[in-house]
Every structure is written in structure tokens, then in C-alpha cells.
C-alpha positions in Angstrom: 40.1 -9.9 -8.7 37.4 -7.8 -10.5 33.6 -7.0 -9.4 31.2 -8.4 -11.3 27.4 -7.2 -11.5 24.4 -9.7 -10.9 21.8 -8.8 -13.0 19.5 -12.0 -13.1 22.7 -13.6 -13.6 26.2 -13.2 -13.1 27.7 -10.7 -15.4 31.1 -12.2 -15.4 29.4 -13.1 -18.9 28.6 -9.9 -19.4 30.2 -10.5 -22.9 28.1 -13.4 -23.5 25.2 -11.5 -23.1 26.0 -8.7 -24.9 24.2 -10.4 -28.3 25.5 -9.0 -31.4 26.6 -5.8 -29.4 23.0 -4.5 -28.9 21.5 -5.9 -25.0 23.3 -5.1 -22.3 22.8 -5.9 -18.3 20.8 -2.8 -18.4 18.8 -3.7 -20.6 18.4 -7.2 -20.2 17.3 -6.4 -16.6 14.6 -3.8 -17.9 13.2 -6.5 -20.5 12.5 -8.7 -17.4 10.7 -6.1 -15.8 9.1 -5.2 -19.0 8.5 -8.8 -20.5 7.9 -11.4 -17.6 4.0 -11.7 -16.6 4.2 -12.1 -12.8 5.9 -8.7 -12.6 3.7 -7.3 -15.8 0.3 -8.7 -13.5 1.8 -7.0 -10.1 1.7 -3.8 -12.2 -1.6 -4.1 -13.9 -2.7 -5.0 -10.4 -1.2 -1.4 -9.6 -3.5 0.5 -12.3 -6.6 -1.5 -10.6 -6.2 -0.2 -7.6 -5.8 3.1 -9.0 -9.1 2.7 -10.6 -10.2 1.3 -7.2 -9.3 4.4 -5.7 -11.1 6.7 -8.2 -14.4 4.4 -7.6 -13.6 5.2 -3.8 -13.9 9.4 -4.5 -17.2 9.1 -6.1 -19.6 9.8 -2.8 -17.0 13.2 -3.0 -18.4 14.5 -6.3 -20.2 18.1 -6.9 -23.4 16.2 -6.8 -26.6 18.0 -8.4 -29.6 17.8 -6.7 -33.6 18.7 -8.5 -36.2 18.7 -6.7 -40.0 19.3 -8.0 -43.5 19.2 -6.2 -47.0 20.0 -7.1 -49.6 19.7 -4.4 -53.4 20.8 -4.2 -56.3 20.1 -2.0 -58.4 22.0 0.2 -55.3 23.2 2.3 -52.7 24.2 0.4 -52.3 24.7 -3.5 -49.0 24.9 -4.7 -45.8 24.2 -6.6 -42.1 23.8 -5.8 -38.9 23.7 -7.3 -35.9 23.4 -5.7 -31.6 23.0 -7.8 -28.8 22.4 -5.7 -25.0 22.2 -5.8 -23.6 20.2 -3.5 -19.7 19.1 -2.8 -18.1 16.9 0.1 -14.7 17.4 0.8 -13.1 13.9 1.9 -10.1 15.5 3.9 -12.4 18.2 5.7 -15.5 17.0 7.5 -17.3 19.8 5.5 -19.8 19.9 2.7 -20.6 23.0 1.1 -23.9 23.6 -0.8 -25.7 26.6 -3.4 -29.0 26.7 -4.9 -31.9 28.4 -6.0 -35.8 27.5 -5.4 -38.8 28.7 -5.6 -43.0 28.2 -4.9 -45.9 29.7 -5.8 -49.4 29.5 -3.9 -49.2 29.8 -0.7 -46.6 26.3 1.1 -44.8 25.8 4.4 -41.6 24.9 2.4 -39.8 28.3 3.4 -39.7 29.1 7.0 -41.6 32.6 6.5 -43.8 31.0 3.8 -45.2 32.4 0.3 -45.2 35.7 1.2 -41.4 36.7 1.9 -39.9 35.3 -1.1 -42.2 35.4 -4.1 -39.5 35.5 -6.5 -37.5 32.6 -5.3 -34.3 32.5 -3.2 -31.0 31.9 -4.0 -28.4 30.3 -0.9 -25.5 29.1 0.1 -24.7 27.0 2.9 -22.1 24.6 5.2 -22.7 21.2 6.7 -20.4 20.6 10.1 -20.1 17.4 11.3 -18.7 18.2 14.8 -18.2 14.8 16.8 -19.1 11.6 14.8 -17.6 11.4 11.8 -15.3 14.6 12.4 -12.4 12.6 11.7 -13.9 9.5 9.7 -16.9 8.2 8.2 -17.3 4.7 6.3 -17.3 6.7 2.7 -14.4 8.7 3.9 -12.8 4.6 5.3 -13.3 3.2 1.9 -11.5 6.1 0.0 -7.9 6.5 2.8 -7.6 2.0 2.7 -8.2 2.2 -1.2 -5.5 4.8 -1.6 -3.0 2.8 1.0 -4.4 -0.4 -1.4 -2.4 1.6 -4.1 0.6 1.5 -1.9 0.4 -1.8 -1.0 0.1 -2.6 -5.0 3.3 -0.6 -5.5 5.3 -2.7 -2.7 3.8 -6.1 -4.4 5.4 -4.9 -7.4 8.5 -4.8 -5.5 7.8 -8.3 -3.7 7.5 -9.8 -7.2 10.4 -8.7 -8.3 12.3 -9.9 -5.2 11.5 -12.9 -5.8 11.5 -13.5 -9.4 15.1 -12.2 -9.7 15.5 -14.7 -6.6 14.6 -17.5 -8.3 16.4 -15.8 -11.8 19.5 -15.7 -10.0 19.3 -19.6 -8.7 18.6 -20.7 -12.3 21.8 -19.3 -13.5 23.9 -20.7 -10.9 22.3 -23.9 -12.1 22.9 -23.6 -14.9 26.3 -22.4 -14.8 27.4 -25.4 -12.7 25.7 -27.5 -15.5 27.6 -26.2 -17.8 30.9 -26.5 -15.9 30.4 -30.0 -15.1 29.3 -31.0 -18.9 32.2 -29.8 -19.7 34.3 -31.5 -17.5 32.8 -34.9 -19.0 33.3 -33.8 -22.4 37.1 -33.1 -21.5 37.0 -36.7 -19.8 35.8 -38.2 -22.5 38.1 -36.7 -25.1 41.0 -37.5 -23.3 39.7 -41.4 -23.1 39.1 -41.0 -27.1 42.6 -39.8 -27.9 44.2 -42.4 -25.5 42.2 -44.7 -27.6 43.5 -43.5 -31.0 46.9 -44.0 -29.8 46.4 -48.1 -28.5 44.3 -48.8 -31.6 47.9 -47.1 -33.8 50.0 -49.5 -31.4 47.7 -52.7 -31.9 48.1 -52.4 -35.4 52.2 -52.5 -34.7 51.6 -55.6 -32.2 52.9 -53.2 -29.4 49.6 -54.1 -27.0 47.5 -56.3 -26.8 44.0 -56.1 -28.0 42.2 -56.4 -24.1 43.9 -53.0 -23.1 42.0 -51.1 -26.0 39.1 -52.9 -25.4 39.5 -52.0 -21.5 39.6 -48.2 -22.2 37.2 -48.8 -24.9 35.1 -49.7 -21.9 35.6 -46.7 -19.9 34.6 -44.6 -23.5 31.3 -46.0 -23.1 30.5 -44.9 -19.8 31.9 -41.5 -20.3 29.8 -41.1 -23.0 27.0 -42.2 -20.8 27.6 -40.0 -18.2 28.2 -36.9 -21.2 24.8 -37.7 -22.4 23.3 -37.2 -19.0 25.2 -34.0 -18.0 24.2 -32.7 -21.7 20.8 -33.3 -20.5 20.8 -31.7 -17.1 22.6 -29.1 -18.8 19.5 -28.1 -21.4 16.8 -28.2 -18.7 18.8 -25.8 -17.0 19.6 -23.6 -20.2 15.2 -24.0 -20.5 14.8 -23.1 -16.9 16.9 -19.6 -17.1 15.7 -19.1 -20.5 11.9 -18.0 -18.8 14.0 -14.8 -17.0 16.6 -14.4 -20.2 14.8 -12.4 -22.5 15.1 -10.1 -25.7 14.6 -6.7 -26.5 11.5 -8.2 -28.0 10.4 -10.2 -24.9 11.1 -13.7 -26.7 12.5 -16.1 -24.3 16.3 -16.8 -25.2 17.8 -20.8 -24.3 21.7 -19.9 -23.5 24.1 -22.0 -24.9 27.1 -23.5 -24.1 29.0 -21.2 -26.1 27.6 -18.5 -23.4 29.4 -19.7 -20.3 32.0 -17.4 -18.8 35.7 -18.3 -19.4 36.5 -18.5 -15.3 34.0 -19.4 -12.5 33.7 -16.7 -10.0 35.2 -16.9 -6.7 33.5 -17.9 -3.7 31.8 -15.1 -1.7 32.3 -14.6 2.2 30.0 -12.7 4.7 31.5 -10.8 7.2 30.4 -11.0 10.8 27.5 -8.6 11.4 25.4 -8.1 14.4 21.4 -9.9 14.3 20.0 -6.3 14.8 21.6 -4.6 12.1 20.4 -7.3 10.0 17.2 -7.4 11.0 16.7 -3.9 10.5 18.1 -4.2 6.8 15.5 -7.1 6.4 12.8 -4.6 7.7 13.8 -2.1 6.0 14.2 -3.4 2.2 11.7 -6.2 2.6 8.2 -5.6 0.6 6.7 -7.8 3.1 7.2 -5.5 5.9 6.0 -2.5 3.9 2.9 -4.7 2.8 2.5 -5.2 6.9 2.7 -1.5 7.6 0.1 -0.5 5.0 -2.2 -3.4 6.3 -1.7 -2.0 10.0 -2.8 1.5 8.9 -5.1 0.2 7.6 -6.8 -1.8 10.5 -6.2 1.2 12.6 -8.1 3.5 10.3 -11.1 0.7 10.7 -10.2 1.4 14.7 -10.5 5.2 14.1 -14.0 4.7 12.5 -15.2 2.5 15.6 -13.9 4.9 18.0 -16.0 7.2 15.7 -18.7 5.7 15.8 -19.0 5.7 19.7 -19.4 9.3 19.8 -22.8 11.2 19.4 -23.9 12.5 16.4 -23.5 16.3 16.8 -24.3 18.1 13.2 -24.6 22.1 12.5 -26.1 23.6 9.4 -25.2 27.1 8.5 -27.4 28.7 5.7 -27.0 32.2 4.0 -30.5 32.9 2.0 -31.5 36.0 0.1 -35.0 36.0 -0.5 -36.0 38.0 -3.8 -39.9 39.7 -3.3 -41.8 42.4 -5.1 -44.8 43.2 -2.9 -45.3 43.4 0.6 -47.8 42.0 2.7 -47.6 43.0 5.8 -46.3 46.8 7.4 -43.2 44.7 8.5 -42.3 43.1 6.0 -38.9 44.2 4.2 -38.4 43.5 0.1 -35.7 41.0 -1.1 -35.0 40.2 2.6 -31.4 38.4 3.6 -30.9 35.8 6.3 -29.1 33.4 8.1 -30.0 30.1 9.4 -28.3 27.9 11.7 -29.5 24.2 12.5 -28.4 21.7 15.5 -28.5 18.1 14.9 -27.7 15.9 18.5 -28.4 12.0 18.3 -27.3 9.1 20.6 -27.0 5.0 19.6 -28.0 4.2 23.1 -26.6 0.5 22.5 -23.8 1.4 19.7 -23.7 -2.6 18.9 -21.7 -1.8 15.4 -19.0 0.3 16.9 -18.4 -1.6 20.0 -18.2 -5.1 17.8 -15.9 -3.3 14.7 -13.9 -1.8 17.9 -13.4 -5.2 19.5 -12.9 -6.8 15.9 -10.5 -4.3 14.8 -8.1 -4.8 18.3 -8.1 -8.5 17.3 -6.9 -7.9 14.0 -4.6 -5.1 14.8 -2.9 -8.0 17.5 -2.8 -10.7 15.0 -0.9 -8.8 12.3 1.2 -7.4 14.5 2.4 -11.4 15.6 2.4 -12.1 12.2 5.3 -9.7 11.3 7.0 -10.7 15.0 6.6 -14.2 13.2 8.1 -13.3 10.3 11.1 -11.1 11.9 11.7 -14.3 14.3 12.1 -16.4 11.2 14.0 -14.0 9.3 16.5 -13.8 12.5 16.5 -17.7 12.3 17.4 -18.2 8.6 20.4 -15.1 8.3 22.1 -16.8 11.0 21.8 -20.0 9.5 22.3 -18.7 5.9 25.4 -16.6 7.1 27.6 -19.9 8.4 26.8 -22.0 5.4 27.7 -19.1 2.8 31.3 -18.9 5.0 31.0 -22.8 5.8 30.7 -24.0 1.9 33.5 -21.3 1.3 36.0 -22.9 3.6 34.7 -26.2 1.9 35.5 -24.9 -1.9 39.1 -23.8 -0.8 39.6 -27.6 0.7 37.9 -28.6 -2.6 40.4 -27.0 -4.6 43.3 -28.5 -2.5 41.7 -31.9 -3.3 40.9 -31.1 -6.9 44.9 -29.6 -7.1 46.6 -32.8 -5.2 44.5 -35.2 -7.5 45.7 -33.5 -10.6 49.6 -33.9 -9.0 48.7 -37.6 -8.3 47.8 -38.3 -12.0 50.7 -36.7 -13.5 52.6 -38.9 -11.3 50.3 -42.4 -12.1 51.1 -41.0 -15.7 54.9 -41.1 -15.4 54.7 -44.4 -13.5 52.6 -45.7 -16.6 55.3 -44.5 -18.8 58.2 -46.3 -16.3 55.8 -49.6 -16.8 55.0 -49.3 -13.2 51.1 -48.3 -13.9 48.2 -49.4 -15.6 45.4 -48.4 -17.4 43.0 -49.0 -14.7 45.1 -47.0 -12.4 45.1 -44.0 -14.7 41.3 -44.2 -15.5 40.7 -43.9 -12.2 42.8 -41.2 -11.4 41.3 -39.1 -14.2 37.9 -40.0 -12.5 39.2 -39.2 -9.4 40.3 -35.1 -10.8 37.0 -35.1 -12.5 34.8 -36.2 -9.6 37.5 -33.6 -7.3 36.2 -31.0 -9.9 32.5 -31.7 -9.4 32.9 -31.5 -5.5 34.5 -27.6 -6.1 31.6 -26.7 -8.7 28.9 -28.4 -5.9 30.8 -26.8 -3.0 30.4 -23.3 -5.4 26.7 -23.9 -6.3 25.9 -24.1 -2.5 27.9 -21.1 -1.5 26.3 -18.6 -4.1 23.0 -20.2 -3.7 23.3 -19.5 -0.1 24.8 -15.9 -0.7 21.4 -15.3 -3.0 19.2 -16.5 -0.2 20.7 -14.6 2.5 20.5 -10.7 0.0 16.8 -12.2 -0.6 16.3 -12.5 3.2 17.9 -8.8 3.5 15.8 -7.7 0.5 19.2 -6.9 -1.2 17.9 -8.9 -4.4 15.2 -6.4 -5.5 17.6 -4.3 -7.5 20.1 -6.9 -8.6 22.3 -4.6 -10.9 23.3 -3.2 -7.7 24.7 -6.8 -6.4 28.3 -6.5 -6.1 30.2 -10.4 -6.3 34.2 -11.0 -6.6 35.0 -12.8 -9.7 38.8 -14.5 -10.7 
């Protein structure tokens, strides 16, 4: 016994694959990745979400704020400009602000008006938000989901694969069996063709008569019928597999029968494992379940927001100014004078109608996802268990297979040597040679089901997503 490597397909034709010595399993496993759309889309859809996110950071950009005003009348007579710098900072609930401005006339823009700052001041200042929004606001909401949306992309990447090289892997067992069993016709059929060389030689020496050639020539026919319809089976296969099989130059490649391995691989056997243990492998290699998690964070970063949003809004300002003057007005009054300001901002939603409804909305979905994955664990459960006694069921059945397939090849050598005795007669040995052939089918059926089993079950357990790392026994 040697191990042999699943790629998208079993590398017990590793040789086969290896084209003109330059793709390996390696590589042919990377051209899928690189070359087949579903997976190229689950990528792209990657890069979107990373634009997504970078749309997400714009209300966090050093913003800068202008500001100009002219007013005259018979109270006031003035002008004011005003530049700001102002940046948020999305993982602090801070935003920090600098800026110059400056009137002329006489305005109640500055707290101590005209006459303390005639050359303008320059300040600096820091924006608290102390209860409501502390945590989370609905710009901050957008830009935390949209950067768990990239996440989530990377694990559909992962999902896509899963199932891709699933469905890969199924094709090449199908086709494989194909393959097997058009050969098996084919051998039929040439054995009927030589017998039939031999009883035309002997009809031509009056040593049989002409209904016995006739008779087998009757049994050529429907070999060839049944050829002809394996041959066909076989090539929509060989198109099926040739969507995963692909170049180093991403063209699709139809495989041959020249391609099949020499000897079929072995039949595979699960050993007994407990349900948890399993589970937990499911849960933990499964994209689904990662998808889950970052759709649960974020729901609960929606349910942070509404808890949020319950609280009152409690804001503090704290402003450093230095006012720049060059004449005094008053005895009191000091030149270039510096300051500090601090502001208090308390409001209360008295009804608070969009965080109570986005709180009860939020619980709802939070308890609906989380059934959803209890769903899918249940299932999960449900199918290993299932999965796990038909891969050790249909292995039992190819061993009785090959017992069958082994005692109908001993009863046709001895139909054969009763033939030769005269004791036999053609429609005795056609049927035994149907009766190998049809033994054969049974094993390759019996084999299809066990390794299509096998590959549902590592699918179940997420143990397809890197299938170079799929370890089967081969003869």
C-alpha cells in the first residue's frame, strides 16, 4: 500500500497528470484556484469589500472646515473668517480640532468680543463624547461590520473552494469508474472478436457449423452496443472534470483514456470516532460556521449601538485659545490673552423609539442566527453518522464484490475447460464472461459509492478545503 494525494483528483495518476513533465499536483491545484471563476468572483468579491471598507472610514477623515461672514446693519457691522482642522478617531470616541479665525468691527462671535482679540486667534481643542456614543455610533457601526464584511469575504473564499474541489473530487471518481467500466466492455468485446476469428478459421475447415458463429456473432453486436454507450458516458464525464482540470494557461483540459491510473485505489474505511469530536472538527474547519460568527458580531455590534442609543447624550468640549491683540481697551484688559474653554452638552430622547425598536430587532436576529447554526450543527450531526456507516458499509460490500468478481472468474475458467471437454457451449461461456464483467461493474459501483461517501463526509468536516492535504490508501 502507498498514500496517494487528492488534489481535485486522485493522484494515484499523478503521472498522468504530470503533462510533458511541466504541471504537477501543486500546480494543477493552484491553476484551479487561479483559473476557475467561482473561486476568481469569491476573491474579487474580497477586494470589494475592501473598498467597502475604505468607503466606510471616510466620515474619519482630517476634514477642513471654512467659514466666512459679512454682516452690516444698524447693529452690528462686521466680518468673519473662521479655518479649521478637524479629525475623528473611529477607535477613540475623540475628535480633535485646530484653527485660526478672525473679525473685524465690532461681533458677538468671540465670547469677549472685538476688543480682546483684534488680531485673530489661533486654537486647539477636544470633543468628548462621554455616554452615547462612547463606545459606538452609526458612522463608527458601518466602518467595524464593513471590516468583519472583509472577513466574512475571506471565509466565502474558503466556502467556494470547499465546495468546488467537492464537486472536483466527485467528477473524478466519475469519471474514473467510467473509464474502468469502458474498459471492461472494450476487453469484453475483444475477447468475443477473437473467439469469432477463430470459428470463422474453423467454418472454413467444416469444423462448426455456421449458427455457432453467427450466435457469437450476435453477442458482438450487443457488446458493441453496450461499448458505444460506456464510450459515451465515459466522454461526458472526461467534459465534466475537464471544467476543474486546467492548464498552466487556464484552458480547460478533457482527460483521456490514456490518463487513467494503472490500479484503482483501495477502498477507504473510517474509524469509529465520537459525534462531539466530530462536530467540533465540522465547526472548526467549516466556512459556514466562520461566516455565522462574523454575522453574530455583527448583529451584536447593531445591539451595542441600541444599547447606545438608550443612554443620554452627555458631550464635553475642551478649547485652548490664544487670542493675539495690539491695543487695549479697557485698564483690565491683558494683550495677546490665553484661555481655556470647557462646554457641557446633556440631552435626553424622552421616548427613545429607534433604540428600543433596533434593540428588540437586533435580539430577534441575534436568536434566529444563533438556531440557524443549531440547525445546521443538528444536520451536520445527522449526515457524519449516516455518511460514516455507508463509507464502512460500501467497504464491506467491495471486499464481497471482489469475492464475487474472483469466484466468477474461477467459474469461467472452468465453463471454459468444460467447453474444451465438449461438455459446454457457447451460450454458457457468453454468459459467464457477462457474468465476470457485470461482477466487475458491481466492485467499481461498490468503489464509486465508497469514495463518494468518503468525499462527502471530509466536506461535512471541512477536510476538503485543502485537498493536497487529503491522505487515501491506494494498491
Amino acid at each position: 500500500m502507498k498514500k496517494l494525494v487528492l488534489l481535485f483528483m486522485l493522484s494515484n495518476i499523478a503521472d498522468s497528470f504530470a503533462l510533458d513533465n511541466k504541471l504537477n499536483l501543486a500546480m494543477l491545484d493552484n491553476g484551479l484556484n487561479r483559473c476557475y471563476p467561482k473561486i476568481l468572483n469569491s476573491v474579487l468579491q474580497q477586494e470589494i469589500n475592501k473598498s467597502k471598507t475604505k468607503q466606510t472610514q471616510s466620515p474619519f477623515d482630517t476634514k477642513l472646515n471654512a467659514y466666512a461672514q459679512q454682516r452690516a446693519g444698524s447693529t452690528y457691522n462686521t466680518s468673519y473668517q473662521k479655518i479649521e482642522f478637524e479629525k475623528r478617531f473611529y477607535d477613540s470616541p475623540i475628535s480633535a480640532y485646530t484653527g485660526f479665525d478672525i473679525s473685524s468691527g465690532y461681533t458677538p462671535q468671540y465670547d469677549s468680543a472685538q476688543i480682546t482679540s483684534t488680531q485673530g486667534r489661533q486654537f486647539v481643542g477636544l470633543k468628548f463624547n462621554l455616554l452615547n456614543g462612547f463606545a459606538i455610533d452609526k458612522d463608527r457601526l458601518e466602518l467595524y461590520n464593513a471590516m468583519i464584511e472583509e472577513d466574512k469575504a475571506k471565509y466565502e473564499v474558503e466556502l467556494a473552494k470547499l465546495l468546488i474541489k467537492t464537486d472536483a473530487l466527485k467528477a473524478y471518481i466519475g469519471w474514473l469508474v467510467a473509464g474502468y467500466e469502458m474498459q471492461a466492455y472494450q476487453k469484453l468485446l475483444d475477447i468475443a472478436e477473437k473467439r469469432q476469428k477463430k470459428l470463422e478459421s474453423r467454418l472454413k475447415h467444416g469444423d462448426i457449423s455456421e449458427i455457432a458463429v453467427k450466435e457469437n456473432y450476435n453477442y458482438i453486436l450487443k457488446r458493441k452496443v453496450k461499448l458505444m454507450s460506456a464510450k459515451d458516458y465515459f466522454n461526458q464525464y472526461s467534459q465534466s472534470l475537464s471544467v476543474y482540470a486546467r492548464n498552466a494557461s487556464c484552458d480547460m483540459m478533457v482527460l483521456d483514456e490514456t490518463m487513467l491510473p494503472k490500479k484503482l485505489p483501495s477502498p477507504v474505511e473510517l474509524n469509529e470516532t465520537s459525534s462531539e469530536k466530530e462536530i467540533n472538527s465540522a465547526i472548526t474547519n467549516r466556512p459556514e460556521f466562520k461566516i455565522i460568527d462574523t454575522q453574530l458580531q455583527q448583529i451584536r455590534n447593531r445591539q451595542k449601538l441600541a444599547s447606545t442609543d438608550l443612554l443620554p447624550k452627555l458631550n464635553l468640549n475642551v478649547q485652548y485659545n490664544q487670542n493675539n491683540s495690539d491695543t487695549t481697551s479697557t485698564s483690565y484688559f491683558r494683550l495677546n490673552q490665553q484661555e481655556g474653554v470647557a462646554k457641557l452638552d446633556f440631552s435626553l430622547p424622552l421616548e427613545r423609539r429607534y433604540a428600543t425598536g433596533t434593540n428588540e430587532e437586533v435580539s430577534n436576529n441575534l436568536r434566529k442566527l444563533q438556531n440557524e447554526r443549531q440547525l445546521l450543527i443538528d444536520q451536520i450531526s445527522s449526515k457524519l453518522q449516516a455518511l460514516k456507516f455507508t463509507v464502512n458499509n460500501t467497504a464491506s460490500q467491495l471486499q464481497i464484490s471482489k469475492d464475487d468478481y474472483n469466484i466468477s472468474n474461477q467459474l469461467l475458467k472452468a465453463e471454459e475447460v468444460k467447453f474444451m471437454n465438449g461438455d459446454s457451449n457457447f451460450f454458457m461461456i457468453n454468459a459467464r464472461e457477462e457474468n465476470v464483467t457485470n461482477s466487475y461493474l458491481t466492485l467499481l459501483s461498490n468503489l464509486s459509492d465508497n469514495y463518494k461517501s468518503y468525499i462527502e463526509y471530509n466536506f461535512l468536516n471541512g477536510q476538503n478545503v485543502n485537498l493536497t492535504n487529503i491522505q487515501l490508501e491506494g494498491i
